[in-house]
C-alpha positions as CSV (number, residue, x, y, z in Angstrom):
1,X,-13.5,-35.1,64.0
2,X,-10.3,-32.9,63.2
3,X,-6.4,-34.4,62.8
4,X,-5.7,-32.1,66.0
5,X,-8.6,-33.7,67.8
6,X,-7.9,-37.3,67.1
7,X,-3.9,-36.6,68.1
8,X,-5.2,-35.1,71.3
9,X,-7.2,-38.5,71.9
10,X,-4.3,-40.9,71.4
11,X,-2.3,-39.0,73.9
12,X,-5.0,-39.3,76.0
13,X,-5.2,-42.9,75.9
14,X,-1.6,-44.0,75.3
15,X,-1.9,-43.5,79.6
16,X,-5.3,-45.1,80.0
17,X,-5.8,-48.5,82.4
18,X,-6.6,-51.5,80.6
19,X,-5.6,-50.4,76.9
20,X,-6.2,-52.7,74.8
21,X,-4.1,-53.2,71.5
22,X,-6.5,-53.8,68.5
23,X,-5.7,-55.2,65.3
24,X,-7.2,-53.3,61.7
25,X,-7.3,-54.4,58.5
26,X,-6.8,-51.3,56.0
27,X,-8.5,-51.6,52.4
28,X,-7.4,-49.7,49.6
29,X,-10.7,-47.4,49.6
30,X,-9.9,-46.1,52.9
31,X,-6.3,-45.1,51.9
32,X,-8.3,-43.4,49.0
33,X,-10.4,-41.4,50.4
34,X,-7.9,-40.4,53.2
35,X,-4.9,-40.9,52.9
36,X,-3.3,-40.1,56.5
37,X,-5.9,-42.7,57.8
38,X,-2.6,-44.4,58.9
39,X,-2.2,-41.7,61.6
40,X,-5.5,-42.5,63.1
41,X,-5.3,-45.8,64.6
42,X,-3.2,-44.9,67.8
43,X,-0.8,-47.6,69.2
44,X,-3.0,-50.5,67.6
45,X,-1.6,-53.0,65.0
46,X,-2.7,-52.6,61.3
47,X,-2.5,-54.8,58.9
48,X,-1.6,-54.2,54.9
49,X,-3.0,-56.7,52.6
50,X,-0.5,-57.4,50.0
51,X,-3.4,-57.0,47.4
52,X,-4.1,-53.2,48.8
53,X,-0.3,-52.6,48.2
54,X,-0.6,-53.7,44.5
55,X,-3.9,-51.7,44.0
56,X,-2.0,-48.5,45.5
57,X,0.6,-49.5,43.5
58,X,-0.9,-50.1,40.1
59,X,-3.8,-46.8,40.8
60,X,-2.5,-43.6,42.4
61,X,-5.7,-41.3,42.6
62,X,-4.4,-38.1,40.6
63,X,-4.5,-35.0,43.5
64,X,-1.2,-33.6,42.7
65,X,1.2,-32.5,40.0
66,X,3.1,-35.4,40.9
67,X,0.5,-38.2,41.0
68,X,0.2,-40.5,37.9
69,X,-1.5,-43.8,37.1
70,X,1.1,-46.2,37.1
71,X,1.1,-49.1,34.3
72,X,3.2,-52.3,33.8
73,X,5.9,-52.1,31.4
74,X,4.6,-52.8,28.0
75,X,5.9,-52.8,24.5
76,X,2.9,-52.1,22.9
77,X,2.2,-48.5,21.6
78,X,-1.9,-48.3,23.1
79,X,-2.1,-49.0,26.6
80,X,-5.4,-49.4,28.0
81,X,-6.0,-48.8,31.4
82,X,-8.4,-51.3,33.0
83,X,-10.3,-51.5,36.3
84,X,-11.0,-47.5,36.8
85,X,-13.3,-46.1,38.4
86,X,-16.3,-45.1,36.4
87,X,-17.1,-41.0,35.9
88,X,-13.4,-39.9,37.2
89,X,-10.9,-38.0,36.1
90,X,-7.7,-39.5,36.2
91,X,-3.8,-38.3,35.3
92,X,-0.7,-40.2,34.4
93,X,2.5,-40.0,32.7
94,X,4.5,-42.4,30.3
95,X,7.9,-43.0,29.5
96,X,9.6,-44.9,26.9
97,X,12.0,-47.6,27.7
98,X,14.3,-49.4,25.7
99,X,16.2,-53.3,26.7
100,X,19.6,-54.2,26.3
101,X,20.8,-56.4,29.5
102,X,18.6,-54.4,31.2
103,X,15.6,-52.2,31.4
104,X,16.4,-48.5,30.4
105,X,13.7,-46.0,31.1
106,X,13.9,-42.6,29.1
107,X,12.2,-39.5,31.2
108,X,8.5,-39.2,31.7
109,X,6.6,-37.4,29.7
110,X,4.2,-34.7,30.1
111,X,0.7,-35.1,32.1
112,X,-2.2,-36.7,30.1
113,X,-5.3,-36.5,31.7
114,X,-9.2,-38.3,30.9
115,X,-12.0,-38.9,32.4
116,X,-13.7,-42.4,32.4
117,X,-17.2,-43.0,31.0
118,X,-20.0,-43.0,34.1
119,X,-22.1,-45.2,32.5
120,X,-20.7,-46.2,28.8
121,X,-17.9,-47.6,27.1
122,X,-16.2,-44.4,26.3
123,X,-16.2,-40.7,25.9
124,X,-16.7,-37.9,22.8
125,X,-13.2,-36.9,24.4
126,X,-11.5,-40.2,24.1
127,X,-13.0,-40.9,20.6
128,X,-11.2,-37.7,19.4
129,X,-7.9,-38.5,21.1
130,X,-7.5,-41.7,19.8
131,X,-8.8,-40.1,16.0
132,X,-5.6,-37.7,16.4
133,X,-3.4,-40.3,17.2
134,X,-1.8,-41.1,13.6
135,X,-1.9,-37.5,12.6
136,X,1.1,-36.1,11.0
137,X,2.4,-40.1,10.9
138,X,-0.2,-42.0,8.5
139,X,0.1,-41.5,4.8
140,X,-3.4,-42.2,2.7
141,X,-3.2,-45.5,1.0
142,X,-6.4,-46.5,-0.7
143,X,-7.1,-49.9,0.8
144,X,-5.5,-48.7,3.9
145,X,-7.5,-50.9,6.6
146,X,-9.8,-52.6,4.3
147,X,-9.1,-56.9,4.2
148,X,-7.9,-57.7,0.6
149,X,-11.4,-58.9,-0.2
150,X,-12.5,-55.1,-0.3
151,X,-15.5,-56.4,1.8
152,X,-14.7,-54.8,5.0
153,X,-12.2,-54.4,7.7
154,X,-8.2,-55.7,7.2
155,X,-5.6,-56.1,9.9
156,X,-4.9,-52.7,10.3
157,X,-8.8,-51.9,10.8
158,X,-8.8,-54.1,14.0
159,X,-5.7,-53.0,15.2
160,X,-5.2,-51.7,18.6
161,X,-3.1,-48.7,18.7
162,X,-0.7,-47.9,15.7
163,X,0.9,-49.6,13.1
164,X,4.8,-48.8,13.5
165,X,4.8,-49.6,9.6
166,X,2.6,-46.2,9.6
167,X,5.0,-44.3,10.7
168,X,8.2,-45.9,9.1
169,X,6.7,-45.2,5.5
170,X,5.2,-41.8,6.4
171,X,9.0,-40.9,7.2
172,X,10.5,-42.2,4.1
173,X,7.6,-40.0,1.6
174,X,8.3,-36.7,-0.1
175,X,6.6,-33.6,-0.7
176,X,5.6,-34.8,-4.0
177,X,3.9,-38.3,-2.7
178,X,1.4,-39.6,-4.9
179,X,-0.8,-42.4,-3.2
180,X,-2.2,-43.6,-6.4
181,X,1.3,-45.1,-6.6
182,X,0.7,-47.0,-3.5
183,X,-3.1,-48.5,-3.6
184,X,-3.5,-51.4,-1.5
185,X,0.0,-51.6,-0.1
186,X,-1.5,-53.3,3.2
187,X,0.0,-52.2,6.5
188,X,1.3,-48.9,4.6
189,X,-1.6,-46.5,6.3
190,X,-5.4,-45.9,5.8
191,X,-7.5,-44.3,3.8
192,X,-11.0,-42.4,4.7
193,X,-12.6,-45.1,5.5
194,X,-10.1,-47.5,7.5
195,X,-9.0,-44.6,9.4
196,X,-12.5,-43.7,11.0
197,X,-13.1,-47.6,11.1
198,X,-9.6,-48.0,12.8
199,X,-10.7,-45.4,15.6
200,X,-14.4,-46.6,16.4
201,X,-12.6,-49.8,17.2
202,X,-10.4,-48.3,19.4
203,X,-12.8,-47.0,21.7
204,X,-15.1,-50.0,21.8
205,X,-12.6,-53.0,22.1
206,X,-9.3,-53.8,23.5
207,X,-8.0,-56.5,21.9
208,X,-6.8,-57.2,18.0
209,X,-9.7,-58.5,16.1
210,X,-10.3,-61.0,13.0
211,X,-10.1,-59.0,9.9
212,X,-13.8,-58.8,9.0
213,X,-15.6,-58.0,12.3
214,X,-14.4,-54.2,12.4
215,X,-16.5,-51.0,11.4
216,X,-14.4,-50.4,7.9
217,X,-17.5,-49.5,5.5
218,X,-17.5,-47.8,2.2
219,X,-17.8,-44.3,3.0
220,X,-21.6,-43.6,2.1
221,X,-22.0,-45.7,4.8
222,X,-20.5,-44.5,7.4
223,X,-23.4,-42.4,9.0
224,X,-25.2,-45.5,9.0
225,X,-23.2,-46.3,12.6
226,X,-27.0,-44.9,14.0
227,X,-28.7,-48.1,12.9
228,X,-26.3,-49.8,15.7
229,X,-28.5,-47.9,18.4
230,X,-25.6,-45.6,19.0
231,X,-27.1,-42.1,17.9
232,X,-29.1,-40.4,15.3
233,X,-28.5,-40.0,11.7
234,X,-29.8,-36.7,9.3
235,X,-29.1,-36.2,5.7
236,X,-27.0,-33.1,4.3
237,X,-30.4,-31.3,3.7
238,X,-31.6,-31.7,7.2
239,X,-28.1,-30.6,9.6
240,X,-27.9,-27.2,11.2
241,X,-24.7,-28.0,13.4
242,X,-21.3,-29.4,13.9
243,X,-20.5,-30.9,17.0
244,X,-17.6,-33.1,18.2
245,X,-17.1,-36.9,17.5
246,X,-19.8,-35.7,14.7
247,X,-19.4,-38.9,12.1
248,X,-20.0,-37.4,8.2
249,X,-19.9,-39.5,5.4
250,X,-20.4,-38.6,1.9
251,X,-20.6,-41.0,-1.2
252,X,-16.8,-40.7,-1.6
253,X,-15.3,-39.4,1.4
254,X,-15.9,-39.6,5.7
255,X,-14.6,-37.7,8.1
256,X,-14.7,-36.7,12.0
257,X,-15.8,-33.7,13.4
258,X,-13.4,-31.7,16.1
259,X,-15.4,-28.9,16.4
260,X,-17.3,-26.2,14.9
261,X,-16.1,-22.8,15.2
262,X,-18.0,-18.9,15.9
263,X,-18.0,-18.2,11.7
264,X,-19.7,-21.7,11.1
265,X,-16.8,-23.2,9.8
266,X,-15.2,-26.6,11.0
267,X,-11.9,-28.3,12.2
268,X,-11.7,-32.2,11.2
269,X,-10.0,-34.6,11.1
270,X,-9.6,-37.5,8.2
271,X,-7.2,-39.3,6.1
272,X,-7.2,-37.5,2.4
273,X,-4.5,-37.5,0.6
274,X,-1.4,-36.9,1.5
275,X,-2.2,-38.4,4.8
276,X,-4.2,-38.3,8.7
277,X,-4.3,-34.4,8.9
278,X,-6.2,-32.0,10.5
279,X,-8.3,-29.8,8.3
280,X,-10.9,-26.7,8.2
281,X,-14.0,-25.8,5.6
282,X,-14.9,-22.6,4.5
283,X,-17.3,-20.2,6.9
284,X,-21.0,-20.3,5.6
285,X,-20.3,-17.3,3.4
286,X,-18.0,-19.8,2.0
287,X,-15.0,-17.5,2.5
288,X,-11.5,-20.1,2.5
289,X,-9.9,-17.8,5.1
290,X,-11.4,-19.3,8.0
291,X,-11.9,-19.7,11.7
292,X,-11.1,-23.6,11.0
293,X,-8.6,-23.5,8.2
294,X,-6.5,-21.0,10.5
295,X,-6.7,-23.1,13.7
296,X,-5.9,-26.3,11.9
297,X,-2.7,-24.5,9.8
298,X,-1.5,-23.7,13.4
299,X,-2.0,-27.0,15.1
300,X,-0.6,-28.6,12.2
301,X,2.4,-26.4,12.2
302,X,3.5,-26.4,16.2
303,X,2.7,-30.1,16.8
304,X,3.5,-32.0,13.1
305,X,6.2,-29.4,11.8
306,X,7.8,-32.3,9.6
307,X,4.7,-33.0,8.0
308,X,3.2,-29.7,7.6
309,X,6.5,-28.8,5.8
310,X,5.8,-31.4,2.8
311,X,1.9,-31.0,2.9
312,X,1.0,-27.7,4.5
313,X,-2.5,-27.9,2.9
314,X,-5.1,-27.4,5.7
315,X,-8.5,-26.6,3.9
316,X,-11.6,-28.4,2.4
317,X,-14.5,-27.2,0.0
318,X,-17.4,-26.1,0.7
319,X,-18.9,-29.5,0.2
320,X,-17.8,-30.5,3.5
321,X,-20.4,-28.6,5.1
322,X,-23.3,-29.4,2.5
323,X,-22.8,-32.7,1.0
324,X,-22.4,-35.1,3.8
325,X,-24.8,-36.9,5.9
326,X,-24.3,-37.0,9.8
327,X,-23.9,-39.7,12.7
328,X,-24.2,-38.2,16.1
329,X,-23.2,-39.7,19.1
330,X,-25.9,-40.2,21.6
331,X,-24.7,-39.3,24.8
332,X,-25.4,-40.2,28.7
333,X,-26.8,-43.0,30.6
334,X,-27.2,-46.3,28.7
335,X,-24.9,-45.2,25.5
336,X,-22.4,-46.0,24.2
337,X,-20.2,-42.8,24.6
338,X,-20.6,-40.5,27.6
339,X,-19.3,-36.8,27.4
340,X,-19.0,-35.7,30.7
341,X,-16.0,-33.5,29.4
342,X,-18.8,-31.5,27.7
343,X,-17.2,-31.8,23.9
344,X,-20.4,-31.4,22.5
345,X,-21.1,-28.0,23.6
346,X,-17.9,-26.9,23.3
347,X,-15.6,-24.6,20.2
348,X,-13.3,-26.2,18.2
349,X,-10.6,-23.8,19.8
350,X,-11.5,-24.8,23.3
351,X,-11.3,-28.4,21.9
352,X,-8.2,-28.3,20.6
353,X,-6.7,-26.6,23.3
354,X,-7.6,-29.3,25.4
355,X,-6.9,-32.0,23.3
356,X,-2.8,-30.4,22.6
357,X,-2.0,-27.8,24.6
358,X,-3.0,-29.1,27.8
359,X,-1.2,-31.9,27.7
C-alpha cells in the first residue's frame, strides 16, 4: 500500500461511526525500516519507549549525506562502536572537543564510512585502517611495544588506539633521527614487530590488555598467526600473490600488505626506520621505479606532508617480495575477518583510494 493510499484511508475514517482510538507501541526497527511510519497510524495514540528514543539517538541508519552514527563524548582517541548491526554499512562523523567550564565542540569532520563483519570479528578493510592509523605519527624504536622482558607484548602492544606519547616525540625528531639512539625508550613508538602486534589487537579486542597476552612476536614469527586457525601460511618459495591484510614476516623484519599493484609490485605498510610509513617494492623485473613506490611517494606526500619532508624514502628491496613468508587471512563465514568490502580482490590503487581519498 502506497503513502497516497493510506492518506486517502485516514480521511476516510476520521468520518466513520464508532471509531475507535487505538493505542501502538513503536519499536526502533519499525522507525528503521520506515521511517514516516509515524504518518501511518491515523488519529490513534502511539506510544515512544524512551529506550527507542535512545537507540535512535545513539544509531542513525546512514541514508543520507547528513546521517552519522552518533557516539557519547569520549576522551579516548579509538572509539569502538558497539551493538551494530552485523554485514552493514554504516557512516558517521567525529569532532574534537575540548573542556574548560564547559564542553566546546570543534566542527565535524569528514564522513568515514565501514562495514561491519556478517559473521566475524572484523574486516580485511578495518584491519588496514587501523594499520594506517599511526602513519606519519610513530617513530621506530626498537623495543617499541615489546614488555621489558623482551618476551612478548608491552603496554603499548595491548593498547587500544594510539599512544599520544607517539605523536608528541614523532613531532619533536629531525630529519637526521637515528633510532639506534632511542632503543627501548618504552611508550616512544614501535618497531616491526609491536606495530603489526599493536594492530591485530585492535581488531580483535576492545579493551587495554595485561602486557604479555598480545600478538607482539619476533618477526620470523609472525606468519605463524595461521596456527591460530585464522588463515593459511606458505613460505617465500611457495607465494604467487599479494593480497590485502597479507601478514609477511621475514627473520628480521614484518610487514602488512595494502595491495598489490598491475607491474607485480606492492604498497605496505610497516614500521622501519624512521618510522610507521607507507612503502612500495620493486616490480618483478625488479625495476625501483614502480607502480608501488610511486603510489606510496604520493600518499605519503598529500596526507603526511610533515613527515614525508624529513623522511621522503618510500621504497624497499627486492627482498620484500622474495624473502618473506606469508599469513593470509581466511575470509567468510566462521572466520575471523570477513571482507565483504572485497580488499582481497582489489589494486592497491583502488585500495588506497578508498582507504584516503574517500574519506
Amino acid at each position: 500500500m502506497d503513502r497516497l493510499t493510506q492518506t486517502t484511508l485516514k480521511n476516510q475514517r476520521k468520518g466513520a461511526i464508532g471509531y475507535m482510538i487505538k493505542t501502538y507501541v513503536i519499536d526502533t526497527n519499525v522507525l528503521i525500516q520506515a521511517p514516516y511510519a509515524l504518518e501511518c497510524f491515523e488519529d490513534n495514540h502511539l506510544v515512544l519507549p524512551l529506550v527507542v528514543l535512545e537507540e535512535l539517538d545513539g544509531l542513525k541508519k546512514a541514508e543520507g549525506e547528513k546521517a552519522f552514527t552518533k557516539v557519547k563524548v569520549t576522551k579516548k582517541r579509538k572509539i569502538v562502536l558497539k551493538k551494530k548491526a552485523r554485514g552493514r554499512r554504516y557512516q558517521y562523523k567525529v569532532r574534537a572537543y575540548r573542556t574548560k567550564k564547559k564542553v566546546i565542540y570543534g566542527k565535524f569532520g569528514k564522513k568515514v564510512e565501514t562495514m561491519t563483519a556478517k559473521d566475524s570479528i572484523s574486516t580485511i578493510k578495518n584491519f588496514l585502517t587501523t594499520a594506517i592509523t599511526p602513519v606519519g605519527s610513530t617513530m621506530y624504536i626498537w623495543g617499541g611495544g615489546w614488555n621489558k622482558e623482551d618476551t612478548g607484548a608491552g603496554k603499548d602492544g595491548v593498547l587500544i588506539g594510539l599512544n599520544p606519547n607517539w605523536r608528541n616525540f614523532c613531532g619533536k625528531q629531525k630529519a637526521s633521527y637515528n633510532y639506534r639512539r632511542h632503543r627501548y625508550q618504552f611508550g616512544a613508538g614501535l618497531d616491526c614487530s609491536g606495530f603489526v602486534g599493536w594492530s591485530i589487537y585492535n581488531i580483535m579486542k576492545t579493551k587495554n590488555g595485561k602486557p604479555g597476552h598480545g600478538y607482539v612476536m619476533k618477526a620470523s614469527k609472525m606468519a605463524s598467526f595461521a596456527k591460530y586457525g585464522w588463515g593459511t601460511y606458505k613460505s617465500a618459495a611457495g607465494i604467487k600473490d599479494f593480497k590485502a591484510g597479507d601478514v609477511m614476516s621475514s627473520s628480521t623484519h614484518v610487514y602488512i600488505v595494502v595491495g598489490s599493484c598491475q607491474d607485480g609490485s606492492v604498497v605496505l605498510v610497516h614500521s622501519s626506520p624512521a618510522g610507521v610509513r607507507l612503502s612500495g617494492t620493486p616490480n618483478r623485473q625488479g625495476k625501483a621505479g614502480s607502480e608501488a613506490v610511486r603510489l606510496a611517494k604520493a600518499y605519503m606526500k598529500k596526507y603526511y606532508p610533515s613527515w614525508y619532508r624529513r623522511y621522503p624514502s618510500c621504497g624497499r628491496g627486492m627482498s620484500y617480495l622474495t624473502d618473506y613468508a606469508q599469513f593470509r587471512w581466511t575470509t567468510g563465514k566462521g572466520s575471523v575477518l570477513d571482507d565483504p568490502d572485497l580488499y582481497q580482490n582489489k589494486a592497491a590503487k583502488e585500495i588506497l583510494q578508498d582507504l584516503y581519498d574517500k574519506k
